[in-house]
C-alpha positions, -999 to +999 in steps of 0.1 A: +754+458-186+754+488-162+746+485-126+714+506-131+706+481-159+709+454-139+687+471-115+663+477-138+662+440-147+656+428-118+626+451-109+609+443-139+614+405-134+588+407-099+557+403-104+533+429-110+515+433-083+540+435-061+558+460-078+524+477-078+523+470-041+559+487-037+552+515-058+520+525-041+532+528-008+563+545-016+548+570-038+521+570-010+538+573+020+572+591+017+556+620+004+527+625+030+555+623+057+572+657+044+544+675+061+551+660+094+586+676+094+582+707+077+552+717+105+573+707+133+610+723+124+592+754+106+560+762+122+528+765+107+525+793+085+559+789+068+555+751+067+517+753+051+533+772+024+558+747+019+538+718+020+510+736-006+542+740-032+556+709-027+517+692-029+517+711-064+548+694-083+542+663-061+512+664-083+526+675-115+557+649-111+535+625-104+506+631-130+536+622-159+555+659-154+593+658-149+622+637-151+626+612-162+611+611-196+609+576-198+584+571-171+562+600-175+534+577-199+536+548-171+530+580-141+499+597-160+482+566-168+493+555-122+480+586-117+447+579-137+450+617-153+425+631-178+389+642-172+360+628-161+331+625-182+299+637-166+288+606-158+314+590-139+311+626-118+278+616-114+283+581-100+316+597-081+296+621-065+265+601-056+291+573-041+310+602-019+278+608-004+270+574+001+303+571+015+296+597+042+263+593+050+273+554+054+302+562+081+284+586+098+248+564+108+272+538+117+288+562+142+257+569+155+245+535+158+279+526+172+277+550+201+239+541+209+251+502+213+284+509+228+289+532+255+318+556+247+334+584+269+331+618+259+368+627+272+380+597+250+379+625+217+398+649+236+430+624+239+433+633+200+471+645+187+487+670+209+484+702+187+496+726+222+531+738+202+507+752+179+498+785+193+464+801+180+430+784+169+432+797+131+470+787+131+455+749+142+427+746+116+450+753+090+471+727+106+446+703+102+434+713+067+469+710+055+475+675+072+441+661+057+446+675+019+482+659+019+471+628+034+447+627+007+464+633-019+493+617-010+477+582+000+451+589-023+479+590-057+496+559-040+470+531-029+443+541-056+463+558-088+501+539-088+496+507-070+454+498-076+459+507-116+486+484-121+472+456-103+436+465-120+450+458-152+465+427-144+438+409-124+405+433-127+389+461-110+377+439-081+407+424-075+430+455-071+404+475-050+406+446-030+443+444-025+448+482-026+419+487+006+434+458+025+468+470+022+456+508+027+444+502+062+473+486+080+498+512+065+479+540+072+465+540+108 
């Protein structure tokens, strides 16, 4: 048996769910911390580009594209690729809003109970290297879509799918939410 073998072996004899657990966050996190590095060592408009190319395969490798061939069934069904009918677009949609409208009445209720300082929002990140206003919004856009995606493919495609077929829908969004909040903050 082959070292890689042996490797092999003993990744498939942990459990599921924490190889999902594993999986997620790797494919989850390495990824959305390429932006990071390429904004600060190439500047923003060279390091947008970048980032948009390398979000493109990250999503075709990741979808089932790529080496290796042995994986590429078990990443398209991680990644959870194929359409959506019109009703699950529906019900995607209306819970988005829901979502949204949800987070922001309890912002508002939070600040009418709870004093809050204004100056508090402008202690955000320090975007000063960054010279121009347009040059900073697309800084932004750029770090929110790969975050997205990136965290998006790990917690809710690779690591929630595996442990959703193992122990249930309610289970793995569950495990993949708890899990999602400590890593990411």
């Amino acid at each position: 048996m082959t070292a890689q073998e042996n490797r092999r072996n003993r990744w498939a004899t942990l459990p599921v769910s924490l190889r999902a657990i594993i999986t997620g966050i790797v494919i989850a996190l390495i990824p959305a911390n390429v932006w990071p590095a390429l904004l600060l060592s190439l500047g923003v408009p060279v390091a947008a580009t970048v980032e948009v190319i390398f979000l493109g395969l990250y999503v075709w490798w990741a979808s089932g594209g790529g080496p290796p061939q042995r994986t590429c069934a078990a990443r398209g069904l991680a990644f959870r690729s194929g359409p959506l009918s019109p009703w699950q677009w529906f019900w995607g949609i209306i819970a988005a809003l829901s979502f949204a409208v949800t987070v922001h009445a309890a912002i508002v209720l939070l600040f009418r109970f709870v004093p809050f300082p204004t100056e508090a929002f402008r202690h955000g990140y320090d975007l000063s290297f960054i010279p121009s206003l347009p040059l900073k919004w697309i800084a932004v856009v750029v770090s929110a879509t790969s975050a997205g995606i990136c965290e998006e493919t790990g917690f809710r495609g690779y690591m929630q799918r595996l442990i959703e077929q193992r122990h249930g829908a309610a289970t793995a969004i569950l495990v993949s939410s708890f899990l999602f909040m400590p890593v990411t903050s």
